[in-house]
N, C-alpha and C positions, 0 to 999 in steps of 0.2 A: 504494500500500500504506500504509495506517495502522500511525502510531508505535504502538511500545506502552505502556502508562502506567508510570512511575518503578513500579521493587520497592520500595516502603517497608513493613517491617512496625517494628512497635514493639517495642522491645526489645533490637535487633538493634544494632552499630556502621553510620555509615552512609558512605563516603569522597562528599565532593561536592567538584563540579569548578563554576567561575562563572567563565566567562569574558567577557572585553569585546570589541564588536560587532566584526569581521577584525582580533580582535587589538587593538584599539586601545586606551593607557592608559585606566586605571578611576580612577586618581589621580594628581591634578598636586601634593598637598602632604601633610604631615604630616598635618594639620588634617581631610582628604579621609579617610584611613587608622584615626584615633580617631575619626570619627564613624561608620563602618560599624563599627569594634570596639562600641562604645558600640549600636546598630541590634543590632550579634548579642546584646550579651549583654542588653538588654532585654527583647529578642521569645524568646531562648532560655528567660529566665523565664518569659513569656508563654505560650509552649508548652510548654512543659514537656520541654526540647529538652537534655538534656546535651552540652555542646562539648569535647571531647576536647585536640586539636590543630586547631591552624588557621597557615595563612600568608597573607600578602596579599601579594602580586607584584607587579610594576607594572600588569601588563592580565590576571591573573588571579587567584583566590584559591583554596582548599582547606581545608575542613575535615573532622574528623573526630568523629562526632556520631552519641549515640544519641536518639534520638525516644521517648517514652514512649506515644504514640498515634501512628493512622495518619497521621494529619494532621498531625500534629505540625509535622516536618522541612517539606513541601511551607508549611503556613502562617507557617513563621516565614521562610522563603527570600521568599517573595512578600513580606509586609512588611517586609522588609529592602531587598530590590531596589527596592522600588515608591519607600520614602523615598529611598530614596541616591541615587535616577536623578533624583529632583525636584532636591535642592540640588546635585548635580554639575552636572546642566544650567542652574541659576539662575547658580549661579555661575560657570560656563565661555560662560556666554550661549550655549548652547547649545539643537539641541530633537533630539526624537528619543530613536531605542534608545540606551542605552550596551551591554545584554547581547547577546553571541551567543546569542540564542535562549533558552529555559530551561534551567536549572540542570543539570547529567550527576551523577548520583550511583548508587552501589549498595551493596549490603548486602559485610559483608569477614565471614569467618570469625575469631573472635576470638580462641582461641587459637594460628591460625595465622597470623594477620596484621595483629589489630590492631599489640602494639607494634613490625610492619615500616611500617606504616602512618605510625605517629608518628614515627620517623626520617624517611622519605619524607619528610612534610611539613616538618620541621624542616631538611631539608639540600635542600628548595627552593633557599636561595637561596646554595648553594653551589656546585651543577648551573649556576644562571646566572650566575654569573661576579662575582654582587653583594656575595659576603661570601667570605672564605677559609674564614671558621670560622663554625656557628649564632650563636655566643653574639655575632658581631658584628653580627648583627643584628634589627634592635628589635620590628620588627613578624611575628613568629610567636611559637609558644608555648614554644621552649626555654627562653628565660629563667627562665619557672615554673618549670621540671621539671631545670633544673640549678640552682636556688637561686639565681638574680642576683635574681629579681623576685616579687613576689604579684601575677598574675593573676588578676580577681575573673572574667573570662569562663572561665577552663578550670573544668572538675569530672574530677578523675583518674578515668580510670576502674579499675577495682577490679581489675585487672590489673595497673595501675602500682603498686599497694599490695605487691605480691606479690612486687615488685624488691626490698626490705629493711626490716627491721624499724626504722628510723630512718629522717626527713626525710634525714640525710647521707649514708646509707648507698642510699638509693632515690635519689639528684639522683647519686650517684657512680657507680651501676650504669647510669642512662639515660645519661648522658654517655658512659658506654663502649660503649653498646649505640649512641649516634648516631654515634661514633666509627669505631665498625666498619663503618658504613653498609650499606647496602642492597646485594644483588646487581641486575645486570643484567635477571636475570630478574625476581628481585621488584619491581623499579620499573616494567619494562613492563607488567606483572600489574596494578600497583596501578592504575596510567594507564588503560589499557585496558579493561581490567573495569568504572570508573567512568564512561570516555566512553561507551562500547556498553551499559550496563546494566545486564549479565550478573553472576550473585551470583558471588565469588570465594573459593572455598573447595574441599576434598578433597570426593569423590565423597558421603560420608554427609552431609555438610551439604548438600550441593547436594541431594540425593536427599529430606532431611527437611524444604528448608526449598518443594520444590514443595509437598509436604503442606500448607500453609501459606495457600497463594495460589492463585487460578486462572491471575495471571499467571504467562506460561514464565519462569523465575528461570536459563535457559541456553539458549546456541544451541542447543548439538545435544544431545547423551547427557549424562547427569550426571557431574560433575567440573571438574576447572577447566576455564576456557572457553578457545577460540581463537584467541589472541591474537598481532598483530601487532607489527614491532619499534618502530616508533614509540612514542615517552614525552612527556612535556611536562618 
């Protein structure tokens, strides 16, 4: 049975999943970490790719990203992957895949899950046991969005605008909105939805956004899709 091709439509938020080849680390250093940052937010220019949220993990990454065209997300993923696998392998003397296969990404409903989306990605690396708290650590995007840092790679999206009418007042409501974190459900939803494809949204988005595409944007009937407990 043939895959079926990624839902990208333009416009849309997009959650992507990159993972490295059974799991194995994608970076051995600092160095490894700001050159893929540097890779995203070049070709995100390039394409004309807004990046929302993003984390880098040890052997996976995640971001959150609207595409302006169809092509957009798929060509700036590809030249991101294509350079990072050359110098991770130069330098690791290495040859070979680094990805498990290509990129898992899907379309999220924005008013219902982008900013559950942006927590998700933000309290990554508190799920793995690598930070207590976001803000300790470097490499995702709370920094921006709680005011420690200026991130030239994120572009808010116009929904974070909507948190408060001040920079201090919008870094203090996201702070509490990552504070409160994510339910159980909505983290397996986010997970899941991204690996398998499937658009994640209430039955009228699902319903409007087949209108849209010839690809199925759901397994079965329109609504949120069915989803296993497994998360990352």
């Amino acid at each position: 049975m043939s895959r079926l091709p990624r839902l990208t439509l333009p416009g849309y938020p997009h959650h992507v999943i990159q993972r490295g080849n059974n799991r194995q680390p994608i970076f051995v250093s600092s160095s490894d970490r700001q050159f893929l940052l540097d890779l995203l937010q070049e070709n995100a220019t390039k394409f004309d790719v807004a990046i929302h949220a993003y984390v880098l993990m040890g052997n996976h990454f995640h971001l959150l990203a609207t595409p302006q065209s169809t092509d957009g997300l798929p060509q700036m993923m590809q030249a991101v992957g294509r350079r990072y696998v050359r110098l991770f392998n130069d330098s690791q003397g290495r040859t070979g895949t680094l990805w498990e296969g290509r990129y898992k990404s899907t379309l999220i409903q924005t008013d219902r899950y982008l900013l559950a989306c942006m927590a998700y990605i933000d309290l990554n690396p508190v799920r793995a046991g690598v930070a207590m708290q976001p803000g300790e650590y470097p490499w995702s995007s709370y920094g921006h969005y709680a005011g420690v840092r200026t991130d030239k790679l994120i572009t808010p999206h116009p929904l974070y605008w909507e948190l408060g009418n001040t920079p201090f007042a919008r870094e203090a409501a996201y702070a509490d909105l990552v504070r409160a974190g994510v339910t159980a459900q909505q983290q397996t939803d986010l997970t899941q939805s991204a690996l398998r494809g499937w658009a994640l949204g209430g039955g009228d988005f699902v319903t409007d956004l087949q209108k849209k595409t010839e690809r199925r944007v759901s397994k079965g009937t329109a609504g949120r899709p069915v989803l296993d407990k497994n998360s990352e």
